[in-house]
Steps between C-alpha positions, in 0.01 A plus 500: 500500500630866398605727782214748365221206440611381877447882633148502362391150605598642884365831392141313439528292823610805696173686350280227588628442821504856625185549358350240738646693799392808349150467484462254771656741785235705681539868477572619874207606722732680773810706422639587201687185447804348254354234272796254423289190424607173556537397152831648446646300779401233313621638163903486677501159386448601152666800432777508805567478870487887429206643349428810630165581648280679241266752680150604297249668515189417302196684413272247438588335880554805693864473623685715690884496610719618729875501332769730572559583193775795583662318710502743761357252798182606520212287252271766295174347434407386136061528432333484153212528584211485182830555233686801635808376715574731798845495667490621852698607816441548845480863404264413187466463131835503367341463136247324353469429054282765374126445462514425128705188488339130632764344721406112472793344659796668750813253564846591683810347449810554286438523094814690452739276597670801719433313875284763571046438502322642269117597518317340133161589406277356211344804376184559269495816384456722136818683312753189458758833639534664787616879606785454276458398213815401204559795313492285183105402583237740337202331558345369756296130588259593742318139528454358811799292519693275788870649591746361724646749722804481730559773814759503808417718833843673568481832744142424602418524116361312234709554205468288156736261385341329199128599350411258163310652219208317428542147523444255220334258694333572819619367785236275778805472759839557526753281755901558566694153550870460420427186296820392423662546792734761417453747766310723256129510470304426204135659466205248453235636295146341417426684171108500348358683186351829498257315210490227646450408848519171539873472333748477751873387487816544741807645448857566630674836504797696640636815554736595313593858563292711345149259533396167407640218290245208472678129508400337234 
């Protein structure tokens, strides 16, 4: 079996697998609690005695997270509550997405490869560009499209690392695992169809600088 072809046979048993603890986990009742679910304790058999837990936050089951993202000691609370994720400290809102993007799914851990968490959002939203635009771009697609979008929280801050255009494929969840074992992770992503929504397929990428390469 191919090193690739072996990466997305574990990248299809690491989707189904956390996708059991996912769903299954109940949202907490109490305190705003870290979800970690049991599933990818499991998954360190398949993918290494060193997967790193994958925090998330999803729309759809109401998660919320405490991480400290900043690495300052202190946790800030993560809350999406009905799409719009909201990233708070004792003293507050630190920032929250603005009201016109859909945030489906929140997850925290390291897709740079830099050793440092990073806060990724699955974003529905219209314009496939942001504030800033490439100069060589005239027009503009303003359907409502799925981005990918990558932010750290440095100085009490939310700054952007990575923001997508619009995606060509939407994406129904997104997972980090360092497959292969090499100390980097790779990002696990269960595309659909905006045509079609019962098309759905898995694939393998990694950063590679300046965004995503997909494994083929």
């Amino acid at each position: 079996m191919s090193k690739y072809r072996s990466l997305r046979v574990s990248a299809v048993l690491f989707l189904v697998v956390a996708a059991i603890g996912r769903w299954s986990v109940p949202c907490p009742s109490g305190p705003i609690a870290t979800v970690v679910p049991a599933a990818f304790e499991l998954l360190a058999g398949l993918c290494g005695p060193e997967l790193p837990s994958a925090l998330f936050a999803s729309a759809a089951g109401g998660r919320q997270l405490l991480y400290d993202l900043d690495g300052d000691g202190i946790p800030e609370e993560y809350v999406l509550p009905s799409g719009r994720l909201q990233v708070k400290s004792a003293s507050g809102i630190i920032w929250q997405s603005p009201p016109d993007w859909q945030v489906t799914e929140c997850l925290i851990g390291d897709a740079t490869g830099d050793g440092t968490p990073d806060l990724i959002l699955s974003v529905w939203k219209t314009g496939s560009f942001g504030p800033h635009k490439p100069f060589w771009v005239s027009g503009e697609d303003m359907s409502y499209r799925n981005h990918l979008f990558i932010f750290n929280l440095v100085s009490g801050a939310v700054k952007a690392v990575w923001q997508s255009s619009n995606l060509a494929r939407p994406n129904h969840a997104v997972f980090l695992a360092d497959l292969d074992g090499d100390g980097q992770n790779e990002l696990i992503a269960a595309e659909g169809s905006y045509n079609d929504p019962e098309t759905f397929r898995v694939t393998v990428w990694r950063w590679n600088g300046w965004g995503f390469s997909r494994l083929k």
